[in-house]
C-alpha positions in Angstrom: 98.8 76.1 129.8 95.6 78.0 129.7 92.5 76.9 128.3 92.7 79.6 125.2 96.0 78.2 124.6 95.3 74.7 124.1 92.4 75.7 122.4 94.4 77.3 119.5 96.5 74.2 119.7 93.8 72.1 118.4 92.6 75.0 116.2 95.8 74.2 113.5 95.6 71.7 110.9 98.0 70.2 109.0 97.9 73.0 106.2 100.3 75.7 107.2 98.1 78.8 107.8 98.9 82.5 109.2 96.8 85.1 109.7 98.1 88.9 109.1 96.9 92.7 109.2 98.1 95.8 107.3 100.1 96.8 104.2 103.2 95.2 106.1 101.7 91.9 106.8 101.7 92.0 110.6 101.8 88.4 111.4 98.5 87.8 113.9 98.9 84.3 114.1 100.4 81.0 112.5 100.2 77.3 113.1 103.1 74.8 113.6 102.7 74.1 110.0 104.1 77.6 108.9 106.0 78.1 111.6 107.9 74.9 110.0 108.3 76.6 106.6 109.3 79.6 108.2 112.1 77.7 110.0 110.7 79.9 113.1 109.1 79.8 116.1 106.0 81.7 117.7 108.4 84.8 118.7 107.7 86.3 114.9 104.2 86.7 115.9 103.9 90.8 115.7 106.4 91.1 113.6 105.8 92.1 109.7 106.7 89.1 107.3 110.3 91.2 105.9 110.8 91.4 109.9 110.3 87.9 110.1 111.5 86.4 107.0 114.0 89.4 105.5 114.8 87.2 102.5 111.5 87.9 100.8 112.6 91.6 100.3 113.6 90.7 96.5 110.8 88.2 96.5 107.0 89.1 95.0 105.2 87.8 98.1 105.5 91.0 100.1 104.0 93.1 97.8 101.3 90.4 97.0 100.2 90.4 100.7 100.0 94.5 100.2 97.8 94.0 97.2 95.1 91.7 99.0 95.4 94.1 101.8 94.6 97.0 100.0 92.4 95.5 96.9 90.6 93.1 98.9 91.3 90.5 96.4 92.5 87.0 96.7 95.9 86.3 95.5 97.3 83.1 94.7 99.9 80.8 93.1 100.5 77.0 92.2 104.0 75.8 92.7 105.5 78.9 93.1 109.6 79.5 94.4 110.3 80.8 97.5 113.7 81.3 98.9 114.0 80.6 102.8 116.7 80.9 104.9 116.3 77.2 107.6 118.9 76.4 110.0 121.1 79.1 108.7 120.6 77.2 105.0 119.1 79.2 102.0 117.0 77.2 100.3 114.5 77.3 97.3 111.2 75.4 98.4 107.7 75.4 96.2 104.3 76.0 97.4 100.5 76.2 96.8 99.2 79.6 98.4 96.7 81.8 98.7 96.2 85.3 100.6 92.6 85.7 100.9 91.1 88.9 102.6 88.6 88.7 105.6 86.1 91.0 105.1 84.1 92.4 108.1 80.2 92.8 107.7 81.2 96.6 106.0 83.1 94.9 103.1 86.2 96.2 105.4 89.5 94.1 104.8 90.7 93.1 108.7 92.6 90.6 107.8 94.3 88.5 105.3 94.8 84.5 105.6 97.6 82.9 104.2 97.7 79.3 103.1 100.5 77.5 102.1 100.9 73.9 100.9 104.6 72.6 100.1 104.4 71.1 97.2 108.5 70.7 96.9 108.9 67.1 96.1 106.1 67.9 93.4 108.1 70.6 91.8 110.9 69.0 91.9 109.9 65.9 90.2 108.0 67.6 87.3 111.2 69.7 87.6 113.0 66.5 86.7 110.4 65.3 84.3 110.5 68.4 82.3 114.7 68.3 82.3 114.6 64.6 81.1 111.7 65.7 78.6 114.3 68.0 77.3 117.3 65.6 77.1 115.2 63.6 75.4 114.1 65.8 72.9 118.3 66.7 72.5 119.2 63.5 72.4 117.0 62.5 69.5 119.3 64.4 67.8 122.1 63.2 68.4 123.7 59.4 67.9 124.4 59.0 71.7 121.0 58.7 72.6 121.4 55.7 74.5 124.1 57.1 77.0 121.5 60.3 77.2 119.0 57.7 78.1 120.9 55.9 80.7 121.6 59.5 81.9 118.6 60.4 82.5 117.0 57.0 84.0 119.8 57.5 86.4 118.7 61.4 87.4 114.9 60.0 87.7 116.4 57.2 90.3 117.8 59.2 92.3 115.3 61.9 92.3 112.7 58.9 93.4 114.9 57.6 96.1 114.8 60.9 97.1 111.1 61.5 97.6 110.6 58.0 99.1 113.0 58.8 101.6 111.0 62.5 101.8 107.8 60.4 101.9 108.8 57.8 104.9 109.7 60.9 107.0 106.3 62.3 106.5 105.0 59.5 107.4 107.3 59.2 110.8 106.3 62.7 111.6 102.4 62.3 110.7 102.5 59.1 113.3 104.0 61.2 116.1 101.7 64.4 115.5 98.7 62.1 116.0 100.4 60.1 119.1 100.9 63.7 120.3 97.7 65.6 119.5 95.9 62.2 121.4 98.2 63.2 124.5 97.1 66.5 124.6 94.0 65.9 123.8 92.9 63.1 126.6 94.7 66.0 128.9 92.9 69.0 129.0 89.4 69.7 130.2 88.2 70.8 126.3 85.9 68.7 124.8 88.1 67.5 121.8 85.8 65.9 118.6 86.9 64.7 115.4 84.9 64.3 112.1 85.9 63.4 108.2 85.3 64.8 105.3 81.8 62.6 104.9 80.9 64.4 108.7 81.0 60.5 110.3 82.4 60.9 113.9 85.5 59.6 114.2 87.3 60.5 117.8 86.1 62.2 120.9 88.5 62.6 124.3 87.5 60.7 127.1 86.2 64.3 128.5 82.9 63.8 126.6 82.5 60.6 128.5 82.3 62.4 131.7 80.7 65.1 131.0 77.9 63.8 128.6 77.7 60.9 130.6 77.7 58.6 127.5 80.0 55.9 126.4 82.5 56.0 124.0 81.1 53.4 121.6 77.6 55.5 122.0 79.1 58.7 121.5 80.3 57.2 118.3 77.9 56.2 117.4 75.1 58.9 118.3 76.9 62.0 118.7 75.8 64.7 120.9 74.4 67.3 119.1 70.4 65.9 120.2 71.8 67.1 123.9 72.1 70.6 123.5 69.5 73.1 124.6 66.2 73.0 122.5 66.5 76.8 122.0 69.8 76.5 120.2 69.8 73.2 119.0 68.7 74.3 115.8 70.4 77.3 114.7 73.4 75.3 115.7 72.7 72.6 113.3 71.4 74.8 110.5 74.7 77.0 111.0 77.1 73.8 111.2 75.9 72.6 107.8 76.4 75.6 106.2 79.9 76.4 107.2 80.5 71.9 106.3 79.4 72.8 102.8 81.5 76.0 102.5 84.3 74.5 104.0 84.7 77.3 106.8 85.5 77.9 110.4 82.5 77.5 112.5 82.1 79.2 115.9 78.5 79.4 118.5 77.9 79.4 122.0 75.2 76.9 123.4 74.6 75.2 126.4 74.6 71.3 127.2 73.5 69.3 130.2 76.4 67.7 132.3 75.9 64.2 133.8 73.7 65.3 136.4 71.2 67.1 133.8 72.6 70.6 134.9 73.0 72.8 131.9 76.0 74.6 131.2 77.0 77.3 128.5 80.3 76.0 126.0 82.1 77.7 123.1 82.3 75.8 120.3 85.2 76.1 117.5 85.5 74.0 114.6 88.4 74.5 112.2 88.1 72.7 108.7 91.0 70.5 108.3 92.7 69.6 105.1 95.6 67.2 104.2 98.6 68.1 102.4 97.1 67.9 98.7 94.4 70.5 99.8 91.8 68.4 99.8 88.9 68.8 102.2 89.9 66.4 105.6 86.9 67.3 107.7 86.5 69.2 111.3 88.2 68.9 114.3 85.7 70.1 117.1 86.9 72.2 120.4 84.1 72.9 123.0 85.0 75.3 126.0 82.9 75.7 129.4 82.4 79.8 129.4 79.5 78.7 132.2 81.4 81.6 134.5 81.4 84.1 131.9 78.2 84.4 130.9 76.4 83.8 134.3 78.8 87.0 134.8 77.1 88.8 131.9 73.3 88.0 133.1 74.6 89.2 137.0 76.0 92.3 134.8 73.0 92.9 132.9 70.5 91.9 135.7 72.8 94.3 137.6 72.8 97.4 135.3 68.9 96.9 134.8 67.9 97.1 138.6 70.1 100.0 138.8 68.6 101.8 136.1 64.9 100.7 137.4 66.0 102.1 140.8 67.5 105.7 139.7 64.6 106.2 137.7 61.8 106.5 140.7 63.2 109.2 142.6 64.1 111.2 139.4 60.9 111.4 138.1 59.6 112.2 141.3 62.3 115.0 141.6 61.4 116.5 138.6 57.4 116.5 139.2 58.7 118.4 142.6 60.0 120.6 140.9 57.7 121.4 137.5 55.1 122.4 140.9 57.6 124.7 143.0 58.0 126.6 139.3 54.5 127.2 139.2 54.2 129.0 142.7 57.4 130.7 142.5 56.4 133.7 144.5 57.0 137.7 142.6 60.4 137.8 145.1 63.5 136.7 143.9 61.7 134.7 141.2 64.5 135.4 138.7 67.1 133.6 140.8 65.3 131.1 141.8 63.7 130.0 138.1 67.4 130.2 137.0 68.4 127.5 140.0 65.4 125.4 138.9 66.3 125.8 135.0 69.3 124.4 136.0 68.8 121.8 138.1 66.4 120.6 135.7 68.7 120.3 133.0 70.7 118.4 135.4 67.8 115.9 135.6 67.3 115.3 131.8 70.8 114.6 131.8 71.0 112.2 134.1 67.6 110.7 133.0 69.3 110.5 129.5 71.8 108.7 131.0 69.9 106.2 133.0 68.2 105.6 129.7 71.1 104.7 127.8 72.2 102.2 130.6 69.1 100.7 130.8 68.7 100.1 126.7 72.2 99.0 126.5 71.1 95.8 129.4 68.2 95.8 126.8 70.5 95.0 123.7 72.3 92.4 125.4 69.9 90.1 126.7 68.3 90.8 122.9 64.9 92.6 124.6 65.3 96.1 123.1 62.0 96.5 121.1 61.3 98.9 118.8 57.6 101.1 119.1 57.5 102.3 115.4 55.2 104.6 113.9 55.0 107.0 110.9 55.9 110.8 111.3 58.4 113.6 109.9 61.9 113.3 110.6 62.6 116.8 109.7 59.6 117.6 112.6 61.2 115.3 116.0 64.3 117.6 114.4 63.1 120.9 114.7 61.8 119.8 118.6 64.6 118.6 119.5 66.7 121.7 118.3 64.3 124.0 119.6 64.7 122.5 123.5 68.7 121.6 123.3 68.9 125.9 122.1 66.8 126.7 125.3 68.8 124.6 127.6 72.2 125.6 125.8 72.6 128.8 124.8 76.5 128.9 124.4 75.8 127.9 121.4 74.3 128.6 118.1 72.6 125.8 116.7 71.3 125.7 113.0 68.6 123.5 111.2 68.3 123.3 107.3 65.9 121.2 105.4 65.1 119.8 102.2 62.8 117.6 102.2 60.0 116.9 104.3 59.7 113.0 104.0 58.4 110.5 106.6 59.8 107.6 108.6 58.6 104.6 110.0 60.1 104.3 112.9 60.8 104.4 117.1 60.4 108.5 117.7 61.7 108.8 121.4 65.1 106.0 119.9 65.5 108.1 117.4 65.1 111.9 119.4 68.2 109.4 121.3 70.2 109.2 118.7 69.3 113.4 117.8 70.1 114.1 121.7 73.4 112.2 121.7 74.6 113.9 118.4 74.0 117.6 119.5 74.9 116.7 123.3 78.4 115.5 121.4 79.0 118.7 119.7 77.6 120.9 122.6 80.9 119.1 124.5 83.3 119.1 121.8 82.8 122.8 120.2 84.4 125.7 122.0 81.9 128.5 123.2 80.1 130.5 120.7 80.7 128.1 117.9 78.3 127.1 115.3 76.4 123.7 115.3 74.8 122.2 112.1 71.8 120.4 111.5 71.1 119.6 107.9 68.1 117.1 106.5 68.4 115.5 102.9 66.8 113.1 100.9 69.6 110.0 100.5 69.7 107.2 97.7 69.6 105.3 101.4 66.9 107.3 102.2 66.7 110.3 104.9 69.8 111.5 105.3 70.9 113.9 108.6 74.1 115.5 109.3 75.4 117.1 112.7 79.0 119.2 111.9 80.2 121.4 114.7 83.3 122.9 115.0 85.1 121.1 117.3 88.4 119.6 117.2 87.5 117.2 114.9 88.1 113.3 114.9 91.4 111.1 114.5 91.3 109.0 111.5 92.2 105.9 113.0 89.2 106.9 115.6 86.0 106.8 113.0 85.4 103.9 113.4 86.4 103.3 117.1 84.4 105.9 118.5 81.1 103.6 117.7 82.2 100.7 120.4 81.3 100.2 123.4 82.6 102.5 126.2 85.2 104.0 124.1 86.5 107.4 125.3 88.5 109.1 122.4 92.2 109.8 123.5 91.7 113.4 122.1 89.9 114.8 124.6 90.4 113.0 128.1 88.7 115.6 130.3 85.4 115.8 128.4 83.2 113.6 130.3 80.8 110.5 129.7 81.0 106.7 129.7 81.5 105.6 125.9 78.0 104.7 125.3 75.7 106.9 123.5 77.7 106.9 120.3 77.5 103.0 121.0 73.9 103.5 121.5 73.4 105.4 118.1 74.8 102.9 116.0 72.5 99.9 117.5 69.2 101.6 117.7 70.1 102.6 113.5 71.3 99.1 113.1 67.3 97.9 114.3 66.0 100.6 112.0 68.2 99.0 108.6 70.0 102.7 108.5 73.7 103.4 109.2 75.8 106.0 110.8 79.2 107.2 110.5 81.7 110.1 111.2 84.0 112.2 109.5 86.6 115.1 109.4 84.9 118.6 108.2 87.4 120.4 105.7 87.9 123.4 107.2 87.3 122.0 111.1 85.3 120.0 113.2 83.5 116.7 113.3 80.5 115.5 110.4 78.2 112.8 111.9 76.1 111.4 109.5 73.1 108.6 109.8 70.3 107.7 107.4 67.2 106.0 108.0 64.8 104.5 105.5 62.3 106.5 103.5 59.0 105.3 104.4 57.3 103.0 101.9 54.0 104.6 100.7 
């Protein structure tokens, strides 16, 4: 069993919990807990919840799932029926739940999480309550009331043997998921740690022992938290008690010194756990050594940096070469041969565009891209930017409109980037001839810009792909590139507090939009 695995093992808590995408309800993810309700096993993961559980068809829970999905707003129920098919037995059970949507940093729906507490016995007895309420009432009535009494002392009886017997299972099952969950835990190399609901340390696997170095009793005791690195030891505390008050998932990567005071990087994942009545149980603490990966990532960054470094020497030098053959071209053939310079200098600016990117993108990782701002004209770095892209390009016919001539406080040459990338986009994409748009605005957000060519536009499920990382669009596999300047756009906006986005023109082509503040006179 792999380490990501077991790590979702310990990542369930006694509440039943799934986790599920679209209008259908795509189940993602769901603990043992639901899986139990269910009276399933993991194979329904992928599968939409009528797929998985067909008997809701005539139930409202399907369409309640589509309405969180689509709304964005929480839906949820106390003691409410569900009919579910266990063991080949249909059934009607009662639960808590809740379908809360996750929300991305956009306000975007991703996801919604269901929670479900089974609160059958409950129902059940204020089921019986209510009937004996009622024969009561009837009986009061009537002369037999004592044989209605009897009656219904009888029903309540049984109905108590019943949930004592329900009651004493729990209990047997409770025992043997914590003899289990101690099993697994003192068996894998995660660093397993349990707190309660007052944050007091409660258990830790024997694994912290040998790679802290500490004993049980002061691990107990202490903790471990004073251990990690002094760099992250505080957002990692700061960010803990935040998500203890809220009552949410916490997640960070830090590193820790082993035994022999080496330090090491570990992914830590804290699920809140909550017993059967809902209530608040405390956290149950996973830790994971990702030391590999992220030596990996500096090796990658270091990697793509000295390339960059090394690429850029000999291109600058190139071009220098060649700025000084233009200026003694001799009268002979000087046509031709300013035509093969012209080109091969384009050549250069692309390639030194492209060593640029590399290089910022090693920048954003290791979190050293810094920003030189200063104060100018958007609407000017636009008009130099046009001007040289309709020199080097003139296949086709690129158009600037203005109306307003605000200023910016801002990088100039990230920004002529993000201008470059946009044009050099719609240079690819648009067919020969074609017209390219550049329009300038004043936005509520600020300084608006728009690019529109008249390309073959942009898949809808693609608008919001085509900003990550190394994404090629499927549209249009032979245009070239690596799936980073659209990637770069977004982050050097992002450090500027703007935005950028793309859509479908009506008639045809691609819109790309950004905005960047208005400067603040």
């Amino acid at each position: 069993m792999s380490s990501e695995e077991l790590l979702e093992i310990y990542s369930l808590t006694k509440t039943a919990t799934s986790v599920h995408r679209g209008e259908d309800a795509v189940i993602q993810s769901a603990n043992r807990a639901m899986l139990k309700i269910w009276g399933k096993d993991s194979s329904v993961i992928g599968k939409s919840l009528l797929e998985a559980l067909p008997k809701l068809k005539s139930q409202p829970y399907p369409e309640m799932f589509r309405k969180a999905w689509l709304d964005g707003k929480t839906c949820s129920g106390q003691g409410s029926p569900a009919e579910l098919e266990i063991d080949g037995k249909i059934s009607t059970y009662y639960f808590d739940f809740e379908y809360l949507p996750i929300k991305n940093g956009k306000g975007e729906v991703i996801a919604v999480l269901n929670s479900a507490i089974d609160v059958t016995e409950r129902a059940l007895k204020e089921q019986a309550i209510e009937k004996a309420e009622k024969t009561l009432t009837s009986l009061q009535e009537q002369k037999d009331m004592i044989c209605a009494l009897e009656e219904t002392r009888k029903e309540l009886h049984e109905l108590n043997s019943e949930l004592e017997e329900r009651v004493e299972r729990r209990v047997i099952e409770l025992s043997e998921s914590e003899e289990r969950f101690q099993i697994m835990a003192e068996g894998t190399e995660l660093l397993i740690a349990v707190g309660d609901e007052d944050n007091n340390r409660v258990y830790f696997n024997k694994r912290w022992e040998k790679v802290t170095g500490r004993k049980m009793e002061e691990l107990l005791r202490k903790g471990w938290v004073d251990l990690i690195h002094p760099e992250e030891k505080q957002h990692f505390i700061n960010a803990y008690m935040e998500s203890f008050k809220k009552r949410e998932v916490f997640n960070m990567e830090f590193r820790m010194p082993d035994s022999k005071g080496e330090y090491r990087w570990y992914l830590c994942q804290c699920p809140p756990r909550f017993r059967s009545d809902g209530s608040f149980a405390g956290y149950i603490a996973s830790c994971l050594d990702i030391t590999m990966r992220k030596n990996e990532e500096i090796r990658k960054n270091e990697f793509i940096g000295m390339i960059s470094h090394e690429l850029r020497t000999p291109l600058t030098s190139l071009n220098g070469f060649i700025q000084i053959m233009k200026t003694r071209l001799d009268i002979m053939n000087r046509d031709s041969l300013e035509h093969a310079l012209n080109k091969s200098q384009i050549q250069i600016n692309k390639m030194s565009k492209m060593v640029a990117g590399f290089l910022d993108i090693s920048k954003l990782e290791s979190g050293s891209l810094e920003l030189q701002q200063e104060s100018f004209q958007l609407q000017d770095l636009l008009k130099e930017v046009i001007e040289e892209l309709s020199f080097m390009h003139s296949t086709h016919k690129i158009t600037f409109a203005s109306t307003c001539s605000l200023k910016v406080f801002a990088d100039r040459n990230k920004i002529s980037a993000v201008m470059y990338n946009l044009i050099g986009n719609a240079i690819k994409y648009a067919p020969f001839g074609s017209n390219i748009e550049i329009l300038c605005s004043k936005d509520k957000a600020g300084l608006l810009v728009k690019v529109k060519d008249q390309g073959p536009g942009i898949e809808k499920s693609e608008e919001e792909k085509i900003f990550g990382r190394y994404y090629r669009s499927k549209g249009s596999p032979t245009v070239s590139g690596f799936g980073i300047g659209l990637f770069l756009c977004r982050e050097i906006l992002i450090k500027h507090e703007g935005s950028i986005w793309a859509e479908n023109a009506k008639d045809n082509g691609a819109e790309f939009f950004f905005t960047l503040p208005e400067q603040a006179v």
